[in-house]
Structures are given as structure tokens and as C-alpha cells.
C-alpha positions as CSV (number, residue, x, y, z in Angstrom):
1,X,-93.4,20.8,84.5
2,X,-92.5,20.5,80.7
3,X,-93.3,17.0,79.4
4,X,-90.7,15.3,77.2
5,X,-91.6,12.6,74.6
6,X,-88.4,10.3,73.7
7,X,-88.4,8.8,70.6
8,X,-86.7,4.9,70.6
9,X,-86.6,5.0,74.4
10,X,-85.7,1.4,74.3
11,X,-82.2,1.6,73.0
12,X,-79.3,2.1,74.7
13,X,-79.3,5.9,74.4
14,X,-83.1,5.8,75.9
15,X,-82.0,3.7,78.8
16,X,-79.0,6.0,80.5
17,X,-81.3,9.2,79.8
18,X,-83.4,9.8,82.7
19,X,-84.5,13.4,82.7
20,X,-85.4,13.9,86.4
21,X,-87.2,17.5,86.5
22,X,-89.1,16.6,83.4
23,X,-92.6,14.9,82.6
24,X,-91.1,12.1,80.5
25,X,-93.1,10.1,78.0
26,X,-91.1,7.0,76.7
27,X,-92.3,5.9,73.7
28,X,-90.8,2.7,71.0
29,X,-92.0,0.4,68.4
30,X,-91.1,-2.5,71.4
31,X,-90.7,-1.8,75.0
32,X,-88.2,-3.5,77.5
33,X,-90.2,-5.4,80.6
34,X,-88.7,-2.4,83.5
35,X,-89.9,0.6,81.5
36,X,-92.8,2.5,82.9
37,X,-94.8,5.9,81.7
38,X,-94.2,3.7,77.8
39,X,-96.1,3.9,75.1
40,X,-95.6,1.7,71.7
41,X,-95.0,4.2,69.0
42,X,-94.1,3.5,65.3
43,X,-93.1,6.5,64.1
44,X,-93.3,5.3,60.6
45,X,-97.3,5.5,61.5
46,X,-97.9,9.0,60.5
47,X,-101.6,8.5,62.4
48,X,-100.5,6.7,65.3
49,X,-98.3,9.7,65.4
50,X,-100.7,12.5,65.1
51,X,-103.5,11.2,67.3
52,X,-100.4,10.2,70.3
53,X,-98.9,14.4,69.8
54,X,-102.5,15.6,69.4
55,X,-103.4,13.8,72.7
56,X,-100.0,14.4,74.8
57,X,-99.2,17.5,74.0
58,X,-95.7,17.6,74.7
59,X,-93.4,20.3,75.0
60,X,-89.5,18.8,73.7
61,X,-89.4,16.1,71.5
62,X,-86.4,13.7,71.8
63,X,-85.6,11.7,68.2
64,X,-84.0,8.7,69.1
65,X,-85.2,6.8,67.2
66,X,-83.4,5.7,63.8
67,X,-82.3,2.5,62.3
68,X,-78.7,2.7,63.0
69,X,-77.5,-0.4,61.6
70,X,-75.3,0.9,59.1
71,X,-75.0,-2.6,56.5
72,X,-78.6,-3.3,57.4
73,X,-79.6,0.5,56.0
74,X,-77.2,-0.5,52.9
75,X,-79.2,-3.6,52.4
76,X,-82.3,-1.9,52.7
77,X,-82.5,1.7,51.9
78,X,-86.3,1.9,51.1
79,X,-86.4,1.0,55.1
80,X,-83.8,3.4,56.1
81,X,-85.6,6.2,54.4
82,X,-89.3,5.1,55.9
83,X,-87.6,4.9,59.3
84,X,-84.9,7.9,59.4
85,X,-86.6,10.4,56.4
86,X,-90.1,9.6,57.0
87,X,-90.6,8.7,60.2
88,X,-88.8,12.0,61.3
89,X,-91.1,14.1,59.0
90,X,-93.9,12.5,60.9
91,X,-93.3,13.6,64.1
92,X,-92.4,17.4,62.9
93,X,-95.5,17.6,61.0
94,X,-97.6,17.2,64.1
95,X,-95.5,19.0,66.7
96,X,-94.5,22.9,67.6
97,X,-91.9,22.3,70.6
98,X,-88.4,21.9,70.8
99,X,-87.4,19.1,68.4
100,X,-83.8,17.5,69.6
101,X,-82.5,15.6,66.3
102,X,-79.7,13.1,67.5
103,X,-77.8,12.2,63.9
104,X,-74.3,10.7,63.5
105,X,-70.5,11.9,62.2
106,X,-71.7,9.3,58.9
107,X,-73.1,12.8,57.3
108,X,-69.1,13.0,56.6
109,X,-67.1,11.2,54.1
110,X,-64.3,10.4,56.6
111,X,-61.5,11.9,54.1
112,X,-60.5,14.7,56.9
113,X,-62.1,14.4,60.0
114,X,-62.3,15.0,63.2
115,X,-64.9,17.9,61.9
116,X,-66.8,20.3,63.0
117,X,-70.3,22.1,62.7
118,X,-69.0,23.8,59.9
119,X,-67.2,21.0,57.9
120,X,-68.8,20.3,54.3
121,X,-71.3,17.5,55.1
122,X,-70.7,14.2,52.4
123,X,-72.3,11.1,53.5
124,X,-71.0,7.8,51.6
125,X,-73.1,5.4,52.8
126,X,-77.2,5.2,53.3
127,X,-77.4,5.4,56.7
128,X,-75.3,8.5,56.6
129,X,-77.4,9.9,53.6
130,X,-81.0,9.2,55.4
131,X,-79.2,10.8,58.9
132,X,-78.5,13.7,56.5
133,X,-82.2,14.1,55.4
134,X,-83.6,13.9,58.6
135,X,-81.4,16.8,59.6
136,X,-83.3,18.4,56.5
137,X,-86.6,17.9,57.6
138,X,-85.3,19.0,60.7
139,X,-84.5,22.4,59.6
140,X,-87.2,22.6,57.5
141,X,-90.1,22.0,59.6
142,X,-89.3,22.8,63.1
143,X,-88.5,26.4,64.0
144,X,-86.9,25.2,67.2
145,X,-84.8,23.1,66.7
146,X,-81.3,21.0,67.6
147,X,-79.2,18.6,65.9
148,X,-76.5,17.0,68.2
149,X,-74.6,15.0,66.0
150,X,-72.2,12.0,67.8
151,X,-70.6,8.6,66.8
152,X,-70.2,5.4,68.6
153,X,-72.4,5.7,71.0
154,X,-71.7,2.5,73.5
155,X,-72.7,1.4,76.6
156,X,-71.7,-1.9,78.7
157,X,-74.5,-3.9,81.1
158,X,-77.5,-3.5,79.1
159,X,-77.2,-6.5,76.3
160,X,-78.0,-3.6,73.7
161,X,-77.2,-4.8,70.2
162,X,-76.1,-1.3,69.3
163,X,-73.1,-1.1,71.4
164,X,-69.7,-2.1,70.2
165,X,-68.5,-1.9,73.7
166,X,-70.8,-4.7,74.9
167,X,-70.4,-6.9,72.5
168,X,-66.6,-6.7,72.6
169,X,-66.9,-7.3,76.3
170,X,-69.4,-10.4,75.7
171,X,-67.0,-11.9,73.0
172,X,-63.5,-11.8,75.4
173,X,-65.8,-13.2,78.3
174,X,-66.5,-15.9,76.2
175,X,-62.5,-16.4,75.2
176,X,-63.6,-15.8,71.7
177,X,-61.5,-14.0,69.2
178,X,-62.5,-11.0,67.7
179,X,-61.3,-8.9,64.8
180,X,-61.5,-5.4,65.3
181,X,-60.6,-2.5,62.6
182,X,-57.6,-0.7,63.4
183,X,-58.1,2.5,60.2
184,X,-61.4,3.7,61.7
185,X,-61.0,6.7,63.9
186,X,-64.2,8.7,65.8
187,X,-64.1,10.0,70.0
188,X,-66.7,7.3,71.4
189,X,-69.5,8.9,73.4
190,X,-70.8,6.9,76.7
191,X,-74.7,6.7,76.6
192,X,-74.5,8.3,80.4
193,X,-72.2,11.8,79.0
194,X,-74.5,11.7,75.9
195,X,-78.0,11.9,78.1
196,X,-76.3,14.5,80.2
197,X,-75.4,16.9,77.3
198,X,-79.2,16.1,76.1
199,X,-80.6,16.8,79.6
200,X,-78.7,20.2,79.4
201,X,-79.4,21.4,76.0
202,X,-83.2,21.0,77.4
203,X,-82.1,23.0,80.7
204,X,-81.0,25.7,78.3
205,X,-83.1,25.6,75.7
206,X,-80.7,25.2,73.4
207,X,-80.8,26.3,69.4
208,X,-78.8,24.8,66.4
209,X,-76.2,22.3,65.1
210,X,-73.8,20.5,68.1
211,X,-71.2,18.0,67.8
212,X,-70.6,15.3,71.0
213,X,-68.3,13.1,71.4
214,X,-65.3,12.4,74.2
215,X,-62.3,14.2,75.1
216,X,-59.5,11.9,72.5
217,X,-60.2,10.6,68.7
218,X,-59.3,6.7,68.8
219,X,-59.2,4.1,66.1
220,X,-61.8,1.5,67.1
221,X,-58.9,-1.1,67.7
222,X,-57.6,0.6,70.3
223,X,-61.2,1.3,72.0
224,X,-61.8,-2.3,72.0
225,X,-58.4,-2.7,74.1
226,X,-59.0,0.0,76.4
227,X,-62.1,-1.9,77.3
228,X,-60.2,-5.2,77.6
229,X,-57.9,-3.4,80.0
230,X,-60.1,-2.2,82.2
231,X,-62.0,-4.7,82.1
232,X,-59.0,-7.2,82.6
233,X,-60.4,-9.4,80.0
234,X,-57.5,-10.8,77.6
235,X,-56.5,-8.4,74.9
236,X,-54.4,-10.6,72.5
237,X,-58.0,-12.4,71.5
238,X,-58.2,-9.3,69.8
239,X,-56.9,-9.1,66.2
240,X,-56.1,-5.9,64.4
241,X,-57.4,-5.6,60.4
242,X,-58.5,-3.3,57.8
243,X,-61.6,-1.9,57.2
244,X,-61.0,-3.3,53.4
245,X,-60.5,-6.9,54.8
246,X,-63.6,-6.4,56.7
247,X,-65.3,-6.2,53.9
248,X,-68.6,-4.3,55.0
249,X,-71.3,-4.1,52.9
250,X,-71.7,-0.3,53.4
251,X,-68.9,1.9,53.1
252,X,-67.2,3.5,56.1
253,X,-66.1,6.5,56.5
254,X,-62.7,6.2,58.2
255,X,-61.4,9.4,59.5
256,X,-64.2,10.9,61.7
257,X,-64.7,12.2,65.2
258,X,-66.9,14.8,65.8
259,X,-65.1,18.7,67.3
260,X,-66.8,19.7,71.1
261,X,-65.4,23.5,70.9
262,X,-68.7,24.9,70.2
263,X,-70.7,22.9,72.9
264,X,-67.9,23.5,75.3
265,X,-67.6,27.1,74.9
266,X,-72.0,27.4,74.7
267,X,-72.4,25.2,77.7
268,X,-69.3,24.8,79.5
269,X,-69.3,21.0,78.4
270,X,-65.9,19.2,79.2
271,X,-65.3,16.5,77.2
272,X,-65.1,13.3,78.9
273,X,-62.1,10.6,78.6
274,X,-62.8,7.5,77.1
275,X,-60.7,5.3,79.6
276,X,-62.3,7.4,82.6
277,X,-65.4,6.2,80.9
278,X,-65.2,2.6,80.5
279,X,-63.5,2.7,84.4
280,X,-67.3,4.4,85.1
281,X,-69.4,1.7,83.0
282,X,-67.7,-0.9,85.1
283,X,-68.4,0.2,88.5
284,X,-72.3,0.0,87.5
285,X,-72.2,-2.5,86.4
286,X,-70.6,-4.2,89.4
287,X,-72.9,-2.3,91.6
């Protein structure tokens, strides 16, 4: 059986991927009170990372994890480079396997997007920029390799402070108002289709560059209603605005959304649908 190491197996992304049929090794800087087979790893640590690989020995490697706060990484680039540069060039010195690289539609400016693997890569904020190295080192170290690059990656029930989706469910439960960006457009990707698309690039030993995200591209505005609608949670709490009256510290890159063709016609992926989606996240939870 092929052992798997995950990377930031305490995020929302390590939490809906479960990887059955595999020896799984969950490993995180801090690790949630139900995980078991965990191990604390700082993968900014280059020992603690040799002496774990040395000893473990696995076969895959899953890179979770990143700091994906996009203003923090503005604030703070020296971190965002230890964390998302570094900390990846860690693990790859020490490893031979297959290296899965998850990085993020930010590697594109946003001036023409939805894109695909081909599109001209211009990142215009840090987080984007240190994604963008990491899929450098990627390439550079690892002779089997693959990037899956997504955006928005949510998930609703866990209480992860990642998730858009969560939060704007949290915020109308309360009766709070919210204001939500109406000029920022990406296909959101569900935590549960994302780990499925991981758990069958493994299956397939997959090679190279993929791009993951649902079926529709959406402006986040409208994503936030979808969720209020399904949710039956009141959507005139939430108020439509710019991305220039947000007034971000980082820079976003508006027009985004990640193309599927490639994984589609490699894998016979089907894109899922967002509302389908959000219908699915409700259920467990209510289960």
C-alpha cells in the first residue's frame, strides 16, 4: 500500500480528503483534537523535515500546506516566502516520490481570465508571486511532479477560517450584514470535489500542470447568495461593492477562474455545479 504524507492536513482542504486505499500520514504545524495517524510538522524546519521523510519514507507527497491569507502574505512577505518558497523547497529537497503542488488562479493577473494551463502566468500580489515560486521549485526539484492549480476553495461545517462559504453562512446566522464584492469572478471549488480530483490524480499517477475549479465562473457576490438561498438564510443582509471600495491591502486579481478541459479530457473529470454543491455541503452538515 503506498503511503501518502499530506502537508497542512489541518485545513479545510486536509479535512474532506480522506484517501481510503492509501497509507495516510497527516502531518501540520497544529493539529485538530479528532485527527489520528498526525504528526506536527513545520515545514519551514528544513531538519524536522529531513529526519520525518528520512524516517517515513513516503511514496506521494500532498503540499497543502501554504499561508493562504492573501492581505496577511501582503503584510508579511518575508513570511509568505519562508512558508510557500522555502518551506516547499524543503520537502523536495528530501523526497523522490510523487510531489502534488496545490497552487492558486493568483499566479494570474485577472486582466482575462477564466485561463488555462497555457495562459501567460502574472501574479500581482505576494501570495500569488510566492504560489508562483513554489511551482518553480516544484519543477525544478521533483521529476514527478503535479501542480493542480484552483481558487476559492470553501467548505461549510468545519469553522475553517479559510472558507468564504462558512463565514458568510456564520455572518447571515447571526443577522449581520455583510459586504460582499460583486467585480471578482473565479468557479469556486468544494473541498469534497477538490480531494476527489487529488485522490484520482494519485489513482493515475498523474504528470504536469491541472487547473480545478467547478462547472460555472461566478462573481463572489453572487456565490455568497447562492449560499444564502440554499441555505434559506436572508440574502438582502448582503450588500453588493467593489473590490476598490473594499479597499484590500493586497491587490486582487478580478477576472479569474481556472479552465477544466485538460483534466476533463485526461481523466474524465466533470466539472461540478456550484449550487449542486452548496445543496451537498448542507445535507452534511445536517446529517
Amino acid at each position: 500500500m503506498k503511503k501518502v504524507l499530506i502537508t497542512g492536513a489541518s485545513g479545510q482542504l486536509g479535512a474532506s480528503l480522506q484517501l481510503n486505499d492509501y497509507d495516510v500520514m497527516r502531518t501540520d504545524i497544529i493539529k485538530q483534537d479528532d485527527q489520528y495517524n498526525f504528526t506536527i510538522l513545520d515545514i519551514t524546519n528544513e531538519k524536522q523535515v529531513k529526519d520525518l521523510l528520512e524516517e517515513e519514507k513516503p511514496n506521494v507527497i500532498v503540499h497543502l500546506a501554504a499561508m493562504t491569507n492573501v492581505d496577511g502574505c501582503e503584510r508579511n512577505p518575508e513570511q509568505a516566502q519562508l512558508i510557500n518558497v522555502q518551506g516547499t523547497e524543503n520537502l523536495l529537497n528530501y523526497f523522490d516520490g510523487k510531489f502534488i503542488f496545490i497552487s492558486s488562479d493568483y499566479v494570474f493577473d485577472g486582466e482575462g481570465g477564466p485561463y488555462s494551463e497555457e495562459d501567460d502566468v502574472n501574479p500581482i500580489n505576494v501570495y500569488g508571486k510566492t504560489k508562483l515560486e513554489g511551482e518553480a521549485n516544484v519543477r525544478r526539484l521533483s521529476n514527478d511532479w503535479v501542480i493542480l492549480r484552483t481558487n476559492v476553495v470553501w467548505n461549510i461545517g468545519g469553522n475553517f477560517k479559510a472558507s468564504f462559504a462558512d463565514w458568510v453562512v456564520d455572518e447571515l446566522q447571526n443577522n449581520r450584514h455583510i459586504r460582499i464584492v460583486e467585480d471578482q469572478w473565479n468557479n469556486p471549488a468544494w473541498t469534497v470535489d477538490l480531494g476527489n480530483v487529488i485522490e484520482s490524480l494519485i489513482k493515475h499517477d498523474a504528470k504536469g500542470l491541472y487547473h480545478h475549479g467547478s462547472s460555472h465562473v461566478i462573481n463572489r457576490y453572487d456565490f455568497a447568495c447562492m449560499i444564502a438561498n440554499v441555505y434559506e438564510l436572508n440574502s438582502s443582509l448582503i450588500e453588493p461593492i467593489t473590490t476598490k471600495e473594499l479597499n484590500q491591502t493586497a491587490q486582487r486579481p478580478l477576472k479569474c477562474g481556472l479552465i477544466t478541459k485538460k483534466l476533463e479530457n485526461d481523466f474524465n473529470f466533470t466539472p461540478s455545479k456550484t449550487e449542486l454543491d452548496i445543496k451537498a455541503a448542507k445535507i452534511r452538515t445536517e446529517l
